[in-house]
N, C-alpha and C positions, 0 to 999 in steps of 0.2 A: 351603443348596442353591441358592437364588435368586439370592446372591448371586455364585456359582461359575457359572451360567451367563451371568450377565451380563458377568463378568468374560472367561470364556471366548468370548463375541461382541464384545469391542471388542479383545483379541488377535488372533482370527483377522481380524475389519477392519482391521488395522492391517496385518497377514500380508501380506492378498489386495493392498491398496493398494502396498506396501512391492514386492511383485511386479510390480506394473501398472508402477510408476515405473522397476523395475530393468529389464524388458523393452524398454521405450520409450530405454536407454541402449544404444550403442555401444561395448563397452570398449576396442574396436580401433582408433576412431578416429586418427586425426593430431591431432598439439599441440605447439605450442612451449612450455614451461614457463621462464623465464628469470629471472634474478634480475642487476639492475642499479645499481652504487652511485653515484649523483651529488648536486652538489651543491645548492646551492638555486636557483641560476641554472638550471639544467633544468627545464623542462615536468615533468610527471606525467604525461604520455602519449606512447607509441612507436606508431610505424608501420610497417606491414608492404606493402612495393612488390612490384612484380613487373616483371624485369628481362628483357624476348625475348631481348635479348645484352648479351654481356659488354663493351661500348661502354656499354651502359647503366649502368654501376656510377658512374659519374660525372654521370649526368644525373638531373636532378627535374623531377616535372610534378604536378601532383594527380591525373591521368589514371592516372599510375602507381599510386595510392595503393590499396590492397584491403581494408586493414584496418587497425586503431587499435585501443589497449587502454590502460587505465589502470596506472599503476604504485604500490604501492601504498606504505604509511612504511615499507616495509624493504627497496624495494627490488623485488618479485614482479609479474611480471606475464604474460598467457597470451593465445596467441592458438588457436582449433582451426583444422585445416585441413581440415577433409574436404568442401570446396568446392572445395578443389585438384583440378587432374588428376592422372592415375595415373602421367604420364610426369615423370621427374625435372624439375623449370626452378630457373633461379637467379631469388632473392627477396632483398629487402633488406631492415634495421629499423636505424630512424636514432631519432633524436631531438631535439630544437630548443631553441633556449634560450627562456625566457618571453618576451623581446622581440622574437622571432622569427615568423616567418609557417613554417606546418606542412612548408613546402614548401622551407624553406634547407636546403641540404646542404654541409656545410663541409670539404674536401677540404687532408687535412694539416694540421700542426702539433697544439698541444696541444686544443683542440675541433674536433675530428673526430669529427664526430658520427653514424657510419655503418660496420655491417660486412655482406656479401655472405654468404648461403649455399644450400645447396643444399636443394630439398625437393619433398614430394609428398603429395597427401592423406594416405599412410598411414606420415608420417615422426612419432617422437615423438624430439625435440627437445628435450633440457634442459642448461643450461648455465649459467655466473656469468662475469657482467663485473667485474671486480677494482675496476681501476682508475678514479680519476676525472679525470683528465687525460690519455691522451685517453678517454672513458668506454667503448670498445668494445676500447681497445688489449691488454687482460691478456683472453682468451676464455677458459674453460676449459670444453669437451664432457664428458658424464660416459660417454658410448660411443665406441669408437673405431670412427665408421665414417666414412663420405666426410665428412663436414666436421671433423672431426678432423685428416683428410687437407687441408683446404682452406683451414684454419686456420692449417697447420704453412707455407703455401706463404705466407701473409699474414705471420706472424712471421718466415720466414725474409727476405724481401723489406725487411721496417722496419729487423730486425737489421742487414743490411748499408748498406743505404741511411743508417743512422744511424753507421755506421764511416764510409761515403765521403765523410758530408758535410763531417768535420772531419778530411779528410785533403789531403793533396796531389795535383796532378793525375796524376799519376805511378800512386801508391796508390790512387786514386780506380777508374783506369782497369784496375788490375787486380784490384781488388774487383768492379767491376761484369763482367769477363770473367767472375770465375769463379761471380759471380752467373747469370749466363745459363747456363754449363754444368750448372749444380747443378740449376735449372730446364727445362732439356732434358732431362734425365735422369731428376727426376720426370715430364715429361711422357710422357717413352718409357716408363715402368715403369709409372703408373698403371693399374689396368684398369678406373677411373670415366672415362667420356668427360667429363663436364664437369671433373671435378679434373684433368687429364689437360688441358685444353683451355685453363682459369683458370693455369696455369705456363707455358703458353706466351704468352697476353698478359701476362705481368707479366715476360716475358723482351725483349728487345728484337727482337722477330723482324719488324718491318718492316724494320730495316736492314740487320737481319746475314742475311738470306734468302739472299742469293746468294752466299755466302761457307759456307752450310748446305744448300745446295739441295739434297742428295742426305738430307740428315737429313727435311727437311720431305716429299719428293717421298715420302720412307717413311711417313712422318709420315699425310699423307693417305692412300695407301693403306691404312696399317690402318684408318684410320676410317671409308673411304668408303662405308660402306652407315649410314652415321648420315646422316639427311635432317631437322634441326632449323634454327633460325632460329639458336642457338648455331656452329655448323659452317658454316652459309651466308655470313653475315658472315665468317666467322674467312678462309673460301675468296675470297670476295673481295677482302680486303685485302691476302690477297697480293700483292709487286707482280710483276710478268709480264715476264722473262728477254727483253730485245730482240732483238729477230732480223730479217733481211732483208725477209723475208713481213708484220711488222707495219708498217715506214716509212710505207705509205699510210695504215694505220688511223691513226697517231698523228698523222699531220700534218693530216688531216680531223678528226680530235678538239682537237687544238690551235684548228683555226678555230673550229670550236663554241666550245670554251671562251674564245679572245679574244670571238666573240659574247656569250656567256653574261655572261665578265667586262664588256664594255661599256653590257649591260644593267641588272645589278648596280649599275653605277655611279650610275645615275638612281634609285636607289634609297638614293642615301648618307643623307636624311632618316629613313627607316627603321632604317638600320645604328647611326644616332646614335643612337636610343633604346632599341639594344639594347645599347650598349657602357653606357648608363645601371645596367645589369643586374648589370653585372660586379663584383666587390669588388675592395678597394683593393689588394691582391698581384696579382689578374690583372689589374687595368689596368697597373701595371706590368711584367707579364710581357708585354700586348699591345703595351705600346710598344716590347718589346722584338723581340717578333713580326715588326712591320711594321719595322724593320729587316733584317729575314732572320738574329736569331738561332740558334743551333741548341741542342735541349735543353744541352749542355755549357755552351756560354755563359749559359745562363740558371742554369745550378746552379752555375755559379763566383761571379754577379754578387748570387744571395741566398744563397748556402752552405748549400745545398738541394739532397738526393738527386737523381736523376736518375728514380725514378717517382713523386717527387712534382711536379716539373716536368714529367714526362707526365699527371700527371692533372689538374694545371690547366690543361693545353694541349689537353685533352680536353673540357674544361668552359668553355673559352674558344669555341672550337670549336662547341659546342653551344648556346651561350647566344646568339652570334652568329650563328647558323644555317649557317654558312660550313663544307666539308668540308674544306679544306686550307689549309696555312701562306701557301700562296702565294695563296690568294682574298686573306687578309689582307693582304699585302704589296702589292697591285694595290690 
């Protein structure tokens, strides 16, 4: 009998404890669960960024960085979120080779070491990276919702960009047409503002704007009661249809900007040390630059997509602190 109540109090201790611990758990929390296969040249540790806009998918700072997680011999590794806010943002997780500082992000080709997606404290996130060259290239979601969605706009984008590069300019140029269409079309159909918003920068819509201006002019309209830092950017970069009433502003903006650029100029000591920055693809994409290349010329001269040449022209860009081709060119 002594022995039955003894037995019967280190049970219910373990009961009451077993309870304390489960109470003290959130089973609703957010999480990304992931599973990663790379090779040994890989770190054992991913990171997890936080991107205000979609500009940002091409840029690295430490500043960006939120979170790090170990990966572990098979591949598993876990970040929670529930530090996150409630409103969806786009977030990044990269990974670095061992000779690497935390902070490289390698944009195209076979180590590309980085995918975008969407998330929110209360998102549970699980998925597997196939491949090891590039290690983020094969995604697979096990739920179909917005990043599933966000995914299919990422593989649709490689897939063709990987026909156009080994084809002629001809084929090239009607690959990437009907790339953009296909990408307008998810953007119109979407009802995720960010997926919805992610097809239209991976479309080419700063040039072909006024040639769609009745698309886009809809475009914003349905979205215009979204007030984020994703939408804000997107609205400015539109470029703005000339018309008789702006002549003044532009030629006052012109003076500013010869200003601006002559100031700039006493600054070329500085600009050297940041072109130090640059890898050996975007230095020569910047020498291409500062001839007045245009993305085609640059994707005929390395037999290279046309948004993977947007996104080193983006990271060129960025790492130079310069907004435009033509700072470069000046």
């Amino acid at each position: 009998m002594k022995f039955n109540k003894i037995l019967f109090c280190k049970i219910s201790v373990i009961f009451i404890l077993s309870s304390i611990n489960a109470l003290g758990q959130n089973p609703d929390y957010g999480r990304i669960q992931g599973q990663i296969k790379v090779d040994s040249s890989w770190s054992s540790e991913i990171y997890l960024s936080y991107l205000s806009t979609f500009s940002d998918i091409h840029s690295m700072s430490s500043e960006m960085i939120i979170g790090n997680s170990k990966i572990d011999s098979i591949g598993n590794f876990e970040f929670d979120l529930d530090f996150l806010p409630e409103e969806q943002k786009l977030y990044r997780l990269h990974i670095s080779k061992k000779a690497d500082s935390k902070t490289s992000l390698i944009i195209g080709g076979i180590n590309e070491n980085y995918f975008a997606f969407i998330a929110n404290r209360n998102s549970k996130i699980k998925f597997k990276a196939s491949s090891f060259n590039p290690p983020f290239r094969n995604i697979f979601f096990e739920t179909q919702n917005e990043n599933f969605e966000f995914q299919k706009i990422t593989n649709l984008v490689f897939k063709k960009d990987s026909i156009a590069s080994i084809s002629g300019n001809s084929k090239r140029n009607f690959i990437e047409d009907r790339l953009n269409e296909e990408l307008l079309t998810i953007a119109d159909s979407s009802k995720n503002s960010l997926v919805s918003l992610y097809a239209i920068y991976k479309s080419n819509f700063e040039s072909n704007y006024i040639s769609n201006e009745k698309f886009y002019k809809s475009y914003l309209n349905k979205w215009s009661k979204i007030d984020n830092s994703y939408f804000n950017d997107f609205r400015k970069k539109l470029p703005l249809k000339k018309s008789k009433n702006n002549i003044a502003r532009n030629i006052i903006i012109s003076i500013i900007l010869i200003i601006i650029g002559y100031a700039l100029g006493k600054l070329n000591f500085t600009k050297k040390n940041r072109i130090k920055r640059l890898s050996v693809q975007e230095r020569k994409i910047f020498d291409l630059l500062k001839k007045g290349a245009t993305n085609k010329d640059i994707s005929d001269e390395f037999n290279i997509g046309i948004s993977t040449v947007k996104s080193h022209v983006s990271s060129i860009l960025n790492k130079l602190n310069v907004k435009s081709r033509r700072e470069i060119m000046d």
